[in-house]
C-alpha positions in Angstrom: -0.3 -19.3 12.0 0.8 -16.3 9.8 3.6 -14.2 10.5 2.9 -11.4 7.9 5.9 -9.9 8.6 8.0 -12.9 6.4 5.5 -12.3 3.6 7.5 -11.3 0.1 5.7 -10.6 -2.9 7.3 -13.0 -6.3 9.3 -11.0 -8.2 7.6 -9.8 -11.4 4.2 -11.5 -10.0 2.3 -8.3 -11.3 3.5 -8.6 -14.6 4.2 -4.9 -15.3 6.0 -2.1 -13.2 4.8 0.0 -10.2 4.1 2.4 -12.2 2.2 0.9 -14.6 0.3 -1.2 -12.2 -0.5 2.1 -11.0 -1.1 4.0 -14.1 -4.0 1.5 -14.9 -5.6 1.9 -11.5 -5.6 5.5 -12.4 -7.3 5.3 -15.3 -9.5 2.3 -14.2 -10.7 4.8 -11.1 -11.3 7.5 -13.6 -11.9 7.8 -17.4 -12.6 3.7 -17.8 -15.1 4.2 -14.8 -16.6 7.6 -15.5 -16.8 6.7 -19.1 -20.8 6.5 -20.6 -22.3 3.4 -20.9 -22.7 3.4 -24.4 -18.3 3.9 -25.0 -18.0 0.1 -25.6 -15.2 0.8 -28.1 -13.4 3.3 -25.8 -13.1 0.8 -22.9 -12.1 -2.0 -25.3 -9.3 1.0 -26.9 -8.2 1.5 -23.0 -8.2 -2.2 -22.5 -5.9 -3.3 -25.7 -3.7 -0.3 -24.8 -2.6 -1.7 -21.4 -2.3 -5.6 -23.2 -5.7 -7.1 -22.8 -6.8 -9.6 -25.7 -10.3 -7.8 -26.5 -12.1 -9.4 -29.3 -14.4 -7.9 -31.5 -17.8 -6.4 -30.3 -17.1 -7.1 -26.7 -19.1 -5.6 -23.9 -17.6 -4.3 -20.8 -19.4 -2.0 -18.6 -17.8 1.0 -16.7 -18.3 -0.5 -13.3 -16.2 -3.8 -14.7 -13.0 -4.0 -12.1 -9.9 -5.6 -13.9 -6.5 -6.4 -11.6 -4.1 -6.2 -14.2 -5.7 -6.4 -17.7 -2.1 -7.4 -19.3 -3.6 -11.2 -18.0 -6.9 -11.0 -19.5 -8.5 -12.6 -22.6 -11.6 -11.8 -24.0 -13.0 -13.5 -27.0 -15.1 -12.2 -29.9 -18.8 -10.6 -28.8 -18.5 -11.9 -25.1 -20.4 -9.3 -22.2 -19.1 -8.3 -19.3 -21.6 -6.9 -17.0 -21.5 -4.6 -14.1 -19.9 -4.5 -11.0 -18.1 -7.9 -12.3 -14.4 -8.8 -10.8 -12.0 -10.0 -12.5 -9.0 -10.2 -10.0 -6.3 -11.5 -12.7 -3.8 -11.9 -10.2 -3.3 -15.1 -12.9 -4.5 -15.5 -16.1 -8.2 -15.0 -17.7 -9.3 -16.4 -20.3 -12.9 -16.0 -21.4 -14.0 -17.5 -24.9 -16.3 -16.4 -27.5 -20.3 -16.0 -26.6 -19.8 -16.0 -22.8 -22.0 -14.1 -20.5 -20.8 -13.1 -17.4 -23.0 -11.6 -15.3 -23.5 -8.8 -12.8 -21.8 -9.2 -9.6 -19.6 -11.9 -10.4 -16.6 -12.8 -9.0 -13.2 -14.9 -11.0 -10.1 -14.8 -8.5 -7.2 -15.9 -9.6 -5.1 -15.8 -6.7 -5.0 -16.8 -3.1 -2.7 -17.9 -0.2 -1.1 -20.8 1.1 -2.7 -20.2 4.9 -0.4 -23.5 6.3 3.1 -21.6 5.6 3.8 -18.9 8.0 4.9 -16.5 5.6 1.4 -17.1 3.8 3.1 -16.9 0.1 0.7 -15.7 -2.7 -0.7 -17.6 -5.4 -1.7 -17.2 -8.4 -3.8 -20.4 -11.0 -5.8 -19.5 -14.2 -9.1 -19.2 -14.8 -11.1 -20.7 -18.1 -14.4 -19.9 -19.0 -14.9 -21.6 -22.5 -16.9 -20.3 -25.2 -20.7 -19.8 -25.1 -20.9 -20.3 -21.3 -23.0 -18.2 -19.2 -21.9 -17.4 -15.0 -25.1 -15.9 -13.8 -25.5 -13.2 -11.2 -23.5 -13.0 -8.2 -20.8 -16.4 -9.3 -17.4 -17.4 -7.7 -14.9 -19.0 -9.9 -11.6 -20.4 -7.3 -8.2 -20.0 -9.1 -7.3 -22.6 -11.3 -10.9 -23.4 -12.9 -11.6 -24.5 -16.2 -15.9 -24.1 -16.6 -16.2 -26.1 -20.1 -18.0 -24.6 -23.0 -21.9 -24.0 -23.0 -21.9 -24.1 -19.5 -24.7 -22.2 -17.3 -23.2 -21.8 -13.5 -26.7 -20.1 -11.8 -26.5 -17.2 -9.6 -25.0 -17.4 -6.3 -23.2 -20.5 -6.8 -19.1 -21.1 -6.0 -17.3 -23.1 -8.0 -14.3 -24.7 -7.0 -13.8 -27.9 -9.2 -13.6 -27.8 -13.1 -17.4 -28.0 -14.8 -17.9 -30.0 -17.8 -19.1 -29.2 -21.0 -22.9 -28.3 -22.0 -24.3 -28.6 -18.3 -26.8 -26.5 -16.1 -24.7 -25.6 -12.5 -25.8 -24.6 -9.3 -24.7 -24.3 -5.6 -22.0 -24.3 -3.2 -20.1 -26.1 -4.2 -21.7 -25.6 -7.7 -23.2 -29.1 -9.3 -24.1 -30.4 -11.8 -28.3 -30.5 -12.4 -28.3 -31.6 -15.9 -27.7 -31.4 -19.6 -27.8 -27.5 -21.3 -30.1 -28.7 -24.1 -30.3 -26.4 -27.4 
């Protein structure tokens, strides 16, 4: 069992100082948050200033919720819809064209629950370009979902998906082919 009390944190596992780490929580919890839905620039602008990789015409909502947005990629005209999570404990990369819907869920990290001093984690996340997570999706840390992908609501996803396939369940499946 756990013995919390052994647990350390890796040094540098946040990636930035206390008191930047806390700086962005600020203004995540405020201006990012408060901000009106139509300030797609302004949250990209706070985004790039604490080392995201935003690319051009990206959407993120106000009620997005970013760990530690030095970790996180974004590419070109990708939407980021509400109440979405990315916990970039680890990387996130998220390609060009993707869709990730309301509600979702990408966690990088975890712990190693058969060591007593239950050491964190942390495995990137890949969402290629032109996939689409639907409402309410789990990505596990270390998941690669391959380009053109559709992962439907609900589902969990805890092995790599291939390319140009229709996904559902837990654990999320294969159905078919994503035809154009």
């Amino acid at each position: 069992m756990q013995k919390l009390n052994t647990f350390q944190l890796p040094k540098n596992f946040r990636g930035k100082n206390a008191f930047i780490v806390q700086l962005w929580w600020i203004v995540q919890g405020t201006i990012f948050r408060m901000s009106p839905q139509f300030l797609y620039g302004f949250r990209r602008f706070l985004l790039r200033l604490f080392g995201a990789k935003i690319g051009k015409k990206v959407i993120v909502r106000p009620t997005v919720k970013i760990t530690y947005p030095w970790k996180v990629s974004i590419g070109n005209y990708s939407w980021i819809g509400d109440d979405v999570v990315l916990y970039s404990l680890g990387e996130i990369e998220i390609g060009k064209n993707v869709v990730i819907s309301q509600k979702a869920y990408l966690c990088t990290g975890s712990h190693n629950y058969l060591k007593a001093d239950f050491p964190i984690f942390a495995k990137k996340i890949s969402i290629e370009d032109e996939c689409w997570l639907a409402t309410d999706v789990f990505i596990a840390p270390g998941i690669r979902v391959g380009s053109a992908t559709v992962v439907a609501s609900r589902s969990s996803v805890y092995k790599d998906l291939p390319p140009n396939k229709i996904c559902i369940g837990n654990p999320a499946k294969v159905i078919r082919e994503r035809k154009k």
